[in-house]
PyMOL Python script that loads the backbone (N, CA, C, O; Angstrom):
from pymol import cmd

cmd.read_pdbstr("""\
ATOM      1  N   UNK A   1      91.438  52.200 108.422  1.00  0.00           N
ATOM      2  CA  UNK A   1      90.775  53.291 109.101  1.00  0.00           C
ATOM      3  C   UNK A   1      91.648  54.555 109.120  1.00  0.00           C
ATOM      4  O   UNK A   1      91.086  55.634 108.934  1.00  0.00           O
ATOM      5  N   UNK A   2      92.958  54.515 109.325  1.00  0.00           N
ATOM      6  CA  UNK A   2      93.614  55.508 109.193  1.00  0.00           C
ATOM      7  C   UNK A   2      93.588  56.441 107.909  1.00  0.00           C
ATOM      8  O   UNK A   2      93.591  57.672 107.933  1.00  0.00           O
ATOM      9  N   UNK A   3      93.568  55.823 107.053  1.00  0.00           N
ATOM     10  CA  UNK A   3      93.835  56.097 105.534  1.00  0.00           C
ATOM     11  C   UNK A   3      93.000  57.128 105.466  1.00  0.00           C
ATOM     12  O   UNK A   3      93.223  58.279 105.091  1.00  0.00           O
ATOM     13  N   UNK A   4      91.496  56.371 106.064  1.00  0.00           N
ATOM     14  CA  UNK A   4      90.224  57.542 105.825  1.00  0.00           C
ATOM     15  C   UNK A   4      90.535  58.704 106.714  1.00  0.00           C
ATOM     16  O   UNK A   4      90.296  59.736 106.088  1.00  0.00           O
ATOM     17  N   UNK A   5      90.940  58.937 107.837  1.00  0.00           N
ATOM     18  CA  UNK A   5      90.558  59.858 108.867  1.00  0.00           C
ATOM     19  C   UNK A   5      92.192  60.770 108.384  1.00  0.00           C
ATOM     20  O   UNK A   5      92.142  61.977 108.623  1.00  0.00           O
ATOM     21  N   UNK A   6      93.027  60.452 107.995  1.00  0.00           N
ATOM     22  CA  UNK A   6      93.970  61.035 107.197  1.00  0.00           C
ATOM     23  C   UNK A   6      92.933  61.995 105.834  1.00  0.00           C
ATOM     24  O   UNK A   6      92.768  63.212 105.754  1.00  0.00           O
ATOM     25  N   UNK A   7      92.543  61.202 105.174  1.00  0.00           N
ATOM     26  CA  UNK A   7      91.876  61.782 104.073  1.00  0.00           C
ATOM     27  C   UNK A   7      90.888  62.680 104.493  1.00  0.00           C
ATOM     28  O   UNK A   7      90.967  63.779 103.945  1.00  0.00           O
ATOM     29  N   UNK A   8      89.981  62.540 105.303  1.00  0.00           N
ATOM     30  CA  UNK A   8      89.274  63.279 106.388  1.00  0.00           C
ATOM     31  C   UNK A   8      89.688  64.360 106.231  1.00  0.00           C
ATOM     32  O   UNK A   8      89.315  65.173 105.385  1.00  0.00           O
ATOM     33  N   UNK A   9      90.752  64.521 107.277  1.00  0.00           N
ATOM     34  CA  UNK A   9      91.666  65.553 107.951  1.00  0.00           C
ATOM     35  C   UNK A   9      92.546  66.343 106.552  1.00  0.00           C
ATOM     36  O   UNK A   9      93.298  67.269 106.855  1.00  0.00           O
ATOM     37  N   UNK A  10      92.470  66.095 105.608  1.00  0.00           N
ATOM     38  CA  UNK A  10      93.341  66.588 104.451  1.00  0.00           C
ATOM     39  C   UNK A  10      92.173  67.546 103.744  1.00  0.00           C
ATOM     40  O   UNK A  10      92.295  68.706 103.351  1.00  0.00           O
ATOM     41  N   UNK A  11      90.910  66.611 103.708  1.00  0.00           N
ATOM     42  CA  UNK A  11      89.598  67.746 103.065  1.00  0.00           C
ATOM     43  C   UNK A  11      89.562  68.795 103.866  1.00  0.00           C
ATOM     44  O   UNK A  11      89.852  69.938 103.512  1.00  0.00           O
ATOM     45  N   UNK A  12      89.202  68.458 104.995  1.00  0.00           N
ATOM     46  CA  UNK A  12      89.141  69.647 105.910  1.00  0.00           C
ATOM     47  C   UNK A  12      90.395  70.345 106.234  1.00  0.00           C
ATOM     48  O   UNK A  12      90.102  71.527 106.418  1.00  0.00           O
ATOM     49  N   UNK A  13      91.085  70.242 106.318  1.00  0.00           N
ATOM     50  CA  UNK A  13      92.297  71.238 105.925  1.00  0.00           C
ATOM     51  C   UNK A  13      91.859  72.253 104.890  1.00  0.00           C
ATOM     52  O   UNK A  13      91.731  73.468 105.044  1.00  0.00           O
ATOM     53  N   UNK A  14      91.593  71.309 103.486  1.00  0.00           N
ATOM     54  CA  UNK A  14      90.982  72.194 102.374  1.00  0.00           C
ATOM     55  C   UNK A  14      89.991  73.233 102.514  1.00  0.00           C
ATOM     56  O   UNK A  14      89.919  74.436 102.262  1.00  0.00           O
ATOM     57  N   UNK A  15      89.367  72.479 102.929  1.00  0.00           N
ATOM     58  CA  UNK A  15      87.945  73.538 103.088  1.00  0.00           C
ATOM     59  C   UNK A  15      88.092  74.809 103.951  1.00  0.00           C
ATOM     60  O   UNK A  15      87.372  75.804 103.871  1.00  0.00           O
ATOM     61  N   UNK A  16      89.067  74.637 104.734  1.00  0.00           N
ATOM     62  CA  UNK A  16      89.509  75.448 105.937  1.00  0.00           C
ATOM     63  C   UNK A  16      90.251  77.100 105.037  1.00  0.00           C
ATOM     64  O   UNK A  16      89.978  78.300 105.055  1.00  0.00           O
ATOM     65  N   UNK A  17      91.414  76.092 104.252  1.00  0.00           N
ATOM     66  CA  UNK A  17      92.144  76.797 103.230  1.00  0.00           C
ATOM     67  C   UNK A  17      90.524  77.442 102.547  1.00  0.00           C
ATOM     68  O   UNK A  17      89.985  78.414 103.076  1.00  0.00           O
ATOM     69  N   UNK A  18      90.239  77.112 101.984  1.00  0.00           N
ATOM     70  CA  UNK A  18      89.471  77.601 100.920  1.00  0.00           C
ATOM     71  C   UNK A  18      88.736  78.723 102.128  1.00  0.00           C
ATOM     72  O   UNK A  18      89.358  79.730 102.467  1.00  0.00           O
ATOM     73  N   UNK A  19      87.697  78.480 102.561  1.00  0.00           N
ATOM     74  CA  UNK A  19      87.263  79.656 103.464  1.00  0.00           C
ATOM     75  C   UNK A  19      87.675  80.654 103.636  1.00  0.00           C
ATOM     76  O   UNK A  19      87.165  81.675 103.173  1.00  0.00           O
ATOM     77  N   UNK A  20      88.760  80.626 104.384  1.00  0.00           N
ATOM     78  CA  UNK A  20      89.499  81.623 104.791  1.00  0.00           C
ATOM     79  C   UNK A  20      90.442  82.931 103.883  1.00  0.00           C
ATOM     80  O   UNK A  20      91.054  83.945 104.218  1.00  0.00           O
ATOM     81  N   UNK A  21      90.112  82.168 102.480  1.00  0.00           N
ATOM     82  CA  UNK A  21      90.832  82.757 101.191  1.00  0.00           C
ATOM     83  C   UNK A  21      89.377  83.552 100.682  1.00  0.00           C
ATOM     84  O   UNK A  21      89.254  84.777 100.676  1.00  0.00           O
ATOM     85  N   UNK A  22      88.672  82.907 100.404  1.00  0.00           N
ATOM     86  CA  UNK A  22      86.952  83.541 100.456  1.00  0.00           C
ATOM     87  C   UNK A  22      86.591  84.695 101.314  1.00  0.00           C
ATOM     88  O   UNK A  22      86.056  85.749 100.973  1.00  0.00           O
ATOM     89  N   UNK A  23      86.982  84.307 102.493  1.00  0.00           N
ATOM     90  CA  UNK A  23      86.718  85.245 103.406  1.00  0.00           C
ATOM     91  C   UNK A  23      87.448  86.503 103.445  1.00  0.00           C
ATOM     92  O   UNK A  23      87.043  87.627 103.740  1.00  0.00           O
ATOM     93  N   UNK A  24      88.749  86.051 103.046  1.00  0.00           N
ATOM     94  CA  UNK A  24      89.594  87.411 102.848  1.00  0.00           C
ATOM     95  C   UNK A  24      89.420  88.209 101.539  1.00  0.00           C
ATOM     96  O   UNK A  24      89.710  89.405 101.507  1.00  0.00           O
ATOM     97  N   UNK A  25      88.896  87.480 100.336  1.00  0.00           N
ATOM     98  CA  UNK A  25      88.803  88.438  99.228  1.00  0.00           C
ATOM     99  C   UNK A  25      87.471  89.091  99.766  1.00  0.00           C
ATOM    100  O   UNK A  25      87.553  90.307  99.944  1.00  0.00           O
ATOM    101  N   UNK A  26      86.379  88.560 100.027  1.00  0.00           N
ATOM    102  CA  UNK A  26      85.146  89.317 100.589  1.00  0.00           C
ATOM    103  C   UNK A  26      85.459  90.775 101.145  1.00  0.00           C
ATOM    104  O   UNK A  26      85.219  91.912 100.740  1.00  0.00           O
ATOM    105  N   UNK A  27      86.094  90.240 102.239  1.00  0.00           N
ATOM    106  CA  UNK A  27      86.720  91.447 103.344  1.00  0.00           C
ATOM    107  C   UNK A  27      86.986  92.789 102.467  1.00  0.00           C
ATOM    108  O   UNK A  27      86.471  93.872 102.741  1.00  0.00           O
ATOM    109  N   UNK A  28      87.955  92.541 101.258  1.00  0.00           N
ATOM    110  CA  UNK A  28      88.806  92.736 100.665  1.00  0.00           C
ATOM    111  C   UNK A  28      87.510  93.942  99.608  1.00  0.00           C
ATOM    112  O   UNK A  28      87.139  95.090  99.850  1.00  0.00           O
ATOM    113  N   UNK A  29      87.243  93.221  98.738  1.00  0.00           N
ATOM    114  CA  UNK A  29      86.246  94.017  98.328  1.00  0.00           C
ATOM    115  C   UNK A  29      85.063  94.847  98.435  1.00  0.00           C
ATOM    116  O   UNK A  29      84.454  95.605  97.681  1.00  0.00           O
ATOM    117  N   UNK A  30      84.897  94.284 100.111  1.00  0.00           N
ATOM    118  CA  UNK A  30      84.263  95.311 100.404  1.00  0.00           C
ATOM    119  C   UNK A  30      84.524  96.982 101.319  1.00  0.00           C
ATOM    120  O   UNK A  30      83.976  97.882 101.955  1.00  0.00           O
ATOM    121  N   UNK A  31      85.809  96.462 100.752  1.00  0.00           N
ATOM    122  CA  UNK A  31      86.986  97.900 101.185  1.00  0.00           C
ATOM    123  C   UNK A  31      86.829  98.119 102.756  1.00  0.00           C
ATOM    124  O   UNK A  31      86.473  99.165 103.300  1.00  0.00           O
ATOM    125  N   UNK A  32      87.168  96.920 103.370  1.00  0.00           N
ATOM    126  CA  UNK A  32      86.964  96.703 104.803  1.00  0.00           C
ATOM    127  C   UNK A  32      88.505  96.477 105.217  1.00  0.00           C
ATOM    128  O   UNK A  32      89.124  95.791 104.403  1.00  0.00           O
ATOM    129  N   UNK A  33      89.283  96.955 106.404  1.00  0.00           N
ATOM    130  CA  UNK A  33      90.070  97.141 107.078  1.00  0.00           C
ATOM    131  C   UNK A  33      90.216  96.051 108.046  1.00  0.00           C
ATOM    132  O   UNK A  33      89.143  95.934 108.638  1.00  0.00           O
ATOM    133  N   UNK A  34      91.115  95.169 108.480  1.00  0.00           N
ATOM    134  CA  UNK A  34      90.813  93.862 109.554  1.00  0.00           C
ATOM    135  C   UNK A  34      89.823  94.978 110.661  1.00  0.00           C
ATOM    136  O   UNK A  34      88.817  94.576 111.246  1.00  0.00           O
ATOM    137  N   UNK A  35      90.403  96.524 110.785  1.00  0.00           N
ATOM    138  CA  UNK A  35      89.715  97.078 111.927  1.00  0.00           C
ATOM    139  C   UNK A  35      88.477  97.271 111.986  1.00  0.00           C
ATOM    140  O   UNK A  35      87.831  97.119 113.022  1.00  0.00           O
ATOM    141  N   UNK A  36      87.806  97.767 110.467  1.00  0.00           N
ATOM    142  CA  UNK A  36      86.572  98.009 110.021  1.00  0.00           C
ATOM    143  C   UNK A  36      85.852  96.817 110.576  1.00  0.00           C
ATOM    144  O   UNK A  36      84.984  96.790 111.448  1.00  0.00           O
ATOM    145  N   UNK A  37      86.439  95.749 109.830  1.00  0.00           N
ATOM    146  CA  UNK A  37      85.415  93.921 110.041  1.00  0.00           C
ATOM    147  C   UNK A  37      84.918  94.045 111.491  1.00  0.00           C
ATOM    148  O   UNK A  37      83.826  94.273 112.010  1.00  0.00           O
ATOM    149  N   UNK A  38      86.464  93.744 112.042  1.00  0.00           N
ATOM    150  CA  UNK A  38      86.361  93.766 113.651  1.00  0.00           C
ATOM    151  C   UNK A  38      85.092  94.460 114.272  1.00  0.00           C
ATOM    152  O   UNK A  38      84.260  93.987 115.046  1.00  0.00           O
ATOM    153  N   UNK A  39      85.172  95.636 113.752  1.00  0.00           N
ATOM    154  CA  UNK A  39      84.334  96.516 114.545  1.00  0.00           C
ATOM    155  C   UNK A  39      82.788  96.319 114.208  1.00  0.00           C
ATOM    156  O   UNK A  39      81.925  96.386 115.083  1.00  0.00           O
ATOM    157  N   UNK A  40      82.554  96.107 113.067  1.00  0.00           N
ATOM    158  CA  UNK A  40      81.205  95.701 112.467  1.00  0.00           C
ATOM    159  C   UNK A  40      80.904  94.280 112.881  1.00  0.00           C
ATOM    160  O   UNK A  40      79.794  93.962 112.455  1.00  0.00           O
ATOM    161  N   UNK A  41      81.396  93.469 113.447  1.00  0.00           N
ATOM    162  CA  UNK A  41      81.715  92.152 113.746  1.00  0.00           C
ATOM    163  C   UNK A  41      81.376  92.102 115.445  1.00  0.00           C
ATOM    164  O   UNK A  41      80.624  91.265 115.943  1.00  0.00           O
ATOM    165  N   UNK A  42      82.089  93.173 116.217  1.00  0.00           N
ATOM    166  CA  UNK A  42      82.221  92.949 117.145  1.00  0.00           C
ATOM    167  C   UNK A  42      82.758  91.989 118.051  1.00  0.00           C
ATOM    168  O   UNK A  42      82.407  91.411 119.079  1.00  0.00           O
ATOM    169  N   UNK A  43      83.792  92.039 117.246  1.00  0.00           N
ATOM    170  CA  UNK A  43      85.016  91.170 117.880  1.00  0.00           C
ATOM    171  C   UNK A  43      86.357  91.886 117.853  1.00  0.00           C
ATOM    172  O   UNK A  43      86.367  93.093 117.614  1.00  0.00           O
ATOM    173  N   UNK A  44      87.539  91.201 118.092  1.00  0.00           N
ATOM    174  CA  UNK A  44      89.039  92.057 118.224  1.00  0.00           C
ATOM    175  C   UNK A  44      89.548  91.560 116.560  1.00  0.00           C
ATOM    176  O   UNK A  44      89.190  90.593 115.889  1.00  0.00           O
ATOM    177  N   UNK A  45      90.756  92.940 116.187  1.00  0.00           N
ATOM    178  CA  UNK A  45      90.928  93.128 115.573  1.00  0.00           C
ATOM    179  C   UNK A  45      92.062  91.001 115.368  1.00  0.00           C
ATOM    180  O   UNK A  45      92.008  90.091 114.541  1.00  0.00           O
ATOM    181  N   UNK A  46      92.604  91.169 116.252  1.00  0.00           N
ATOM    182  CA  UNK A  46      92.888  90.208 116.404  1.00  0.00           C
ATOM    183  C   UNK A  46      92.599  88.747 115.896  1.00  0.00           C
ATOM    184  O   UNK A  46      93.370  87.891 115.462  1.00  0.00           O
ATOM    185  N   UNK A  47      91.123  88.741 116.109  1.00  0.00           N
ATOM    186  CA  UNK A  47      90.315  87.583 115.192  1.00  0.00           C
ATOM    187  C   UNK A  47      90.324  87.803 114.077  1.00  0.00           C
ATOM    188  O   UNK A  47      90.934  86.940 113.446  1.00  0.00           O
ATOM    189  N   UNK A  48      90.064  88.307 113.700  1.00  0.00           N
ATOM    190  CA  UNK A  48      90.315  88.275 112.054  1.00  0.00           C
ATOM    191  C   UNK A  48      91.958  88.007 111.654  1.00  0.00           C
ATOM    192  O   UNK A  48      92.180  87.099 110.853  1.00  0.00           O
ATOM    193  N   UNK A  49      93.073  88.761 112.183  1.00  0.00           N
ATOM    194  CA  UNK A  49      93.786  88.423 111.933  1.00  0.00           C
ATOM    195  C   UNK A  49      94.108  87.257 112.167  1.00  0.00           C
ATOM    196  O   UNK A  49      94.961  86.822 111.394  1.00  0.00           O
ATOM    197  N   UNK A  50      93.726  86.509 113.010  1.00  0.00           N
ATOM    198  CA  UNK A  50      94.017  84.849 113.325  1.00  0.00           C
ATOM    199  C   UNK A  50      93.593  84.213 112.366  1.00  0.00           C
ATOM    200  O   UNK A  50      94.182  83.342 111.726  1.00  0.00           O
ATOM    201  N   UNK A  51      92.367  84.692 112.198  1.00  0.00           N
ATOM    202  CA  UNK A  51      91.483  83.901 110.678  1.00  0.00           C
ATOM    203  C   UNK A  51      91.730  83.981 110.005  1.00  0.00           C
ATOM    204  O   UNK A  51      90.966  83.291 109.329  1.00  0.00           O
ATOM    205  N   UNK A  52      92.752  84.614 109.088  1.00  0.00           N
ATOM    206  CA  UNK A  52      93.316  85.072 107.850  1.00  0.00           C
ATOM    207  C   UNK A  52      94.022  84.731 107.616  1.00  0.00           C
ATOM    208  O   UNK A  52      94.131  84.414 106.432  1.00  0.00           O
ATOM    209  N   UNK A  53      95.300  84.458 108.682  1.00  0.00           N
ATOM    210  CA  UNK A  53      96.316  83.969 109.255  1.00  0.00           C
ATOM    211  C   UNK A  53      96.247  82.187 109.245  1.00  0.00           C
ATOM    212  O   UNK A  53      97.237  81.489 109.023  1.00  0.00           O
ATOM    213  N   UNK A  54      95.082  81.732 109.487  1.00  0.00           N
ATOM    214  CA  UNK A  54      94.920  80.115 109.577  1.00  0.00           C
ATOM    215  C   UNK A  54      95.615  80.102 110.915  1.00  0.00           C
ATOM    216  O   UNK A  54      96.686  79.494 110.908  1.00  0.00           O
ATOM    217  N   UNK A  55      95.346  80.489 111.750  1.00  0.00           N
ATOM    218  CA  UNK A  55      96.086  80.495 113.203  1.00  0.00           C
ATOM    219  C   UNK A  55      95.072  79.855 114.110  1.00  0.00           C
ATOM    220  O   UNK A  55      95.409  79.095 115.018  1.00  0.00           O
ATOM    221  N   UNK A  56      93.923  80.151 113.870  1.00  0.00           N
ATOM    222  CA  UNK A  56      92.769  79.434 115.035  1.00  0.00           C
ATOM    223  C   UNK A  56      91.569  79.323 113.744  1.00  0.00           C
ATOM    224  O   UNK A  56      91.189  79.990 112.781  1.00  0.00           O
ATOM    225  N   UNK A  57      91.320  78.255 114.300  1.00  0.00           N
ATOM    226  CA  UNK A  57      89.193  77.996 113.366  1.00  0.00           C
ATOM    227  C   UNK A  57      88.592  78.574 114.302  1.00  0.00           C
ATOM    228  O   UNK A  57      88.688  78.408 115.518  1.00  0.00           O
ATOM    229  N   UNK A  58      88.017  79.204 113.757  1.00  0.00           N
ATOM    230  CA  UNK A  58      86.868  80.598 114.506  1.00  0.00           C
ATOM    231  C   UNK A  58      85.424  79.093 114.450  1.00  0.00           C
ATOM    232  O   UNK A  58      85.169  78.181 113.663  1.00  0.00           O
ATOM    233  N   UNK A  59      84.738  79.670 115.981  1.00  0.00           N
ATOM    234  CA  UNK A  59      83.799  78.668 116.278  1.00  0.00           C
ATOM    235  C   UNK A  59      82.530  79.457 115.148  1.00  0.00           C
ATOM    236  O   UNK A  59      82.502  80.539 114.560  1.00  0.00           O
ATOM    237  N   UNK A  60      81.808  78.567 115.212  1.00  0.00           N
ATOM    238  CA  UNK A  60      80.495  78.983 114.331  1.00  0.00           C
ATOM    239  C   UNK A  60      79.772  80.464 115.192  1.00  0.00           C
ATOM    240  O   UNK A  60      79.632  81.409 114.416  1.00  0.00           O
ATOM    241  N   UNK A  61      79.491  80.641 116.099  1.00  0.00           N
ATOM    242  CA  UNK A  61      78.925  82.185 116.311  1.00  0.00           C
ATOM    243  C   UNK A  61      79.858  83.181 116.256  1.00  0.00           C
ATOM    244  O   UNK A  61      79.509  84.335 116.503  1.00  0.00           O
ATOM    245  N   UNK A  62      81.506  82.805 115.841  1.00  0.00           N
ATOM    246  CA  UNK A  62      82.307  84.090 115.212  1.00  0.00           C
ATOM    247  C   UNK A  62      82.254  84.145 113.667  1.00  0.00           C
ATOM    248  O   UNK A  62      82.572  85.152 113.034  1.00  0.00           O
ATOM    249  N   UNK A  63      81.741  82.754 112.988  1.00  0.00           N
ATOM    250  CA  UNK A  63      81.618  82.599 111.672  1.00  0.00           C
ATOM    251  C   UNK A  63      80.386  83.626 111.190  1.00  0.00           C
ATOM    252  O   UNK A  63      80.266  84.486 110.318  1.00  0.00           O
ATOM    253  N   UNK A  64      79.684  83.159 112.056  1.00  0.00           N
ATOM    254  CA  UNK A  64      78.277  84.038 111.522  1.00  0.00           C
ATOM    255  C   UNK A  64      78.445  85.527 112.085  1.00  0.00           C
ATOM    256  O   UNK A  64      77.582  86.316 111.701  1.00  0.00           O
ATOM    257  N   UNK A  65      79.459  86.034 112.964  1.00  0.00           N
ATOM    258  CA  UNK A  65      79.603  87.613 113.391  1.00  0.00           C
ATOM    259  C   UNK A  65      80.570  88.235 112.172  1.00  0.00           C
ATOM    260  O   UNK A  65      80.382  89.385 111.774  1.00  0.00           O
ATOM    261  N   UNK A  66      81.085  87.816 111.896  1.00  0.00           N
ATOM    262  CA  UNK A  66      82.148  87.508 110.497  1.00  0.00           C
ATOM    263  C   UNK A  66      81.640  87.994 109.452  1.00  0.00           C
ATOM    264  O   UNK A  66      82.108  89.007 108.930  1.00  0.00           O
ATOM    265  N   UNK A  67      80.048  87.012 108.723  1.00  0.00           N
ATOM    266  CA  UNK A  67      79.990  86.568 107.916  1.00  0.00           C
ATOM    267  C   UNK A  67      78.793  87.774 107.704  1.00  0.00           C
ATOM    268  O   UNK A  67      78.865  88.404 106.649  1.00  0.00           O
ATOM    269  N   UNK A  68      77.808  88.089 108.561  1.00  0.00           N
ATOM    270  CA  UNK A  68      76.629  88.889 108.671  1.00  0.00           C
ATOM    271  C   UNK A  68      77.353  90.025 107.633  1.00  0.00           C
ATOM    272  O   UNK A  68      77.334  89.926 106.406  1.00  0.00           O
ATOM    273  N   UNK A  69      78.034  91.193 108.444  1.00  0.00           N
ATOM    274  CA  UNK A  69      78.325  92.189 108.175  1.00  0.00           C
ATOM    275  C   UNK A  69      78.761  92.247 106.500  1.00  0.00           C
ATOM    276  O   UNK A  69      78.608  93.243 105.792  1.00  0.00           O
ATOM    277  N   UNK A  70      79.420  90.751 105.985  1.00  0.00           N
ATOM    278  CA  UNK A  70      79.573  91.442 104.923  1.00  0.00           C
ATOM    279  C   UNK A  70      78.042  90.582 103.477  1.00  0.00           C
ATOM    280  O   UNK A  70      78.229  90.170 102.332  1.00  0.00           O
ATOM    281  N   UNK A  71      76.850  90.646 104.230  1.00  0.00           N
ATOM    282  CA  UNK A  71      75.884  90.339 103.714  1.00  0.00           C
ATOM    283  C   UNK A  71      75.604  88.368 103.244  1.00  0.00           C
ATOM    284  O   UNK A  71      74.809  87.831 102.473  1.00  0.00           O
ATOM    285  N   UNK A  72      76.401  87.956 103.912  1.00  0.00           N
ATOM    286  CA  UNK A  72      76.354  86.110 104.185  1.00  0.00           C
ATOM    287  C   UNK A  72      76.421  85.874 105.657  1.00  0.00           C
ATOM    288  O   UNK A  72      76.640  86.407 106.745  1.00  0.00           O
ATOM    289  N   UNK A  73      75.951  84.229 104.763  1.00  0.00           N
ATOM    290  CA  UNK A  73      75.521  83.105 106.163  1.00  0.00           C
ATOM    291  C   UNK A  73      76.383  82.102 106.041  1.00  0.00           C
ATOM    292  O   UNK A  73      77.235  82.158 105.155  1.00  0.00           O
ATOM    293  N   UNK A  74      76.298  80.827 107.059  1.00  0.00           N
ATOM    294  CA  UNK A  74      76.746  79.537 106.924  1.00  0.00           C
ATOM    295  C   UNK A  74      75.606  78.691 106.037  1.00  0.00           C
ATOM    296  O   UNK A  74      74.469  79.157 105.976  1.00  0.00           O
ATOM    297  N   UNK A  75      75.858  77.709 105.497  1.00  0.00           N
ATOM    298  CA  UNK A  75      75.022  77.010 104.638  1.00  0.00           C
ATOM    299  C   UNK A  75      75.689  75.688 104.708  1.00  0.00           C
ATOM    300  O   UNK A  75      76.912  75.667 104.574  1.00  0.00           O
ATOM    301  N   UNK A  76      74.991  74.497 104.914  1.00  0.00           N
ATOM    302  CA  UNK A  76      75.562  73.174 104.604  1.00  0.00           C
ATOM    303  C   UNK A  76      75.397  72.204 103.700  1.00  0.00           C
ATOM    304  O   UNK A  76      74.385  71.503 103.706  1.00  0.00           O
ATOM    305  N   UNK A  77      76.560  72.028 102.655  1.00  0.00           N
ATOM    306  CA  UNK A  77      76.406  71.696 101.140  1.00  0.00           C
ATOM    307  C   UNK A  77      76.960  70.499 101.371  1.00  0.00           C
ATOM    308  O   UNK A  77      77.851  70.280 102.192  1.00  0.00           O
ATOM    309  N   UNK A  78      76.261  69.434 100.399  1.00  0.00           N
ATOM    310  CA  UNK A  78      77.246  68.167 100.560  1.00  0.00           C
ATOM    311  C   UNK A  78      78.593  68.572  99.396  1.00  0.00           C
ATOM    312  O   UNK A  78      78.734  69.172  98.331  1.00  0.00           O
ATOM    313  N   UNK A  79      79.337  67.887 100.293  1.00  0.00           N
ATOM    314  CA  UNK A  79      80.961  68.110  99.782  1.00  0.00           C
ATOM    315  C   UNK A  79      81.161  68.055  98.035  1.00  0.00           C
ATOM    316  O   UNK A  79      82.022  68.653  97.390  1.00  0.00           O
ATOM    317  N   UNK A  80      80.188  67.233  97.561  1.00  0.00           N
ATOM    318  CA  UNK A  80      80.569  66.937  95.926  1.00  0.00           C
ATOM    319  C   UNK A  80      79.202  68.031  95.429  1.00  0.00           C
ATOM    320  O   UNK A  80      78.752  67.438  94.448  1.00  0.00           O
ATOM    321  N   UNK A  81      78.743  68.718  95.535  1.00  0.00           N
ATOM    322  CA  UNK A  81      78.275  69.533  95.518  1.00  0.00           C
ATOM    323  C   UNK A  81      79.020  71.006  95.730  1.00  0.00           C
ATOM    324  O   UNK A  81      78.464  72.104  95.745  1.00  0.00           O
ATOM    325  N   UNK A  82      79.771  70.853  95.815  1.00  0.00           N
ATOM    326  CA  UNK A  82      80.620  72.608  96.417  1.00  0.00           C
ATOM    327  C   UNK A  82      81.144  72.888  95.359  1.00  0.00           C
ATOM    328  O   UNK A  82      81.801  73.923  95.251  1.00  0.00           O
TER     329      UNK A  82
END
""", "prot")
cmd.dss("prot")
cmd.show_as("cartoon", "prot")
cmd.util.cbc("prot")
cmd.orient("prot")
């Protein structure tokens, strides 16, 4: 049982990594400022930097305040599918 919830915890790590690298080139190209996001976001400049940072997992209604502004959603894909 361990083995799995280790392996578990190692995908999701990944996926975490991966997001947050996604999320920052997005940001990125859409010639957005952590301050710009923030503000279109309506959240602190702060969150984003945490999120970028891998410092905190932003809950799902900061994902989607996040995600709106730069024209995306959340979507749920099975894993071998991604």
């Amino acid at each position: 049982m361990k083995r799995k919830e280790s392996s578990n915890a190692s995908l999701v790590n990944e996926l975490e990594k991966e997001f947050v690298n996604e999320f920052h080139q997005l940001r990125k190209a859409h010639e957005m400022t952590q301050q710009e996001m923030a503000d279109k976001a309506n959240v602190i400049r702060e969150t984003i930097a945490r999120i970028e940072n891998s410092i905190t997992s932003p809950q799902v209604s900061t994902l989607l305040k996040i995600l709106v502004p730069l024209g995306y959603t959340i979507k749920i894909t099975k894993i071998d599918e991604k």
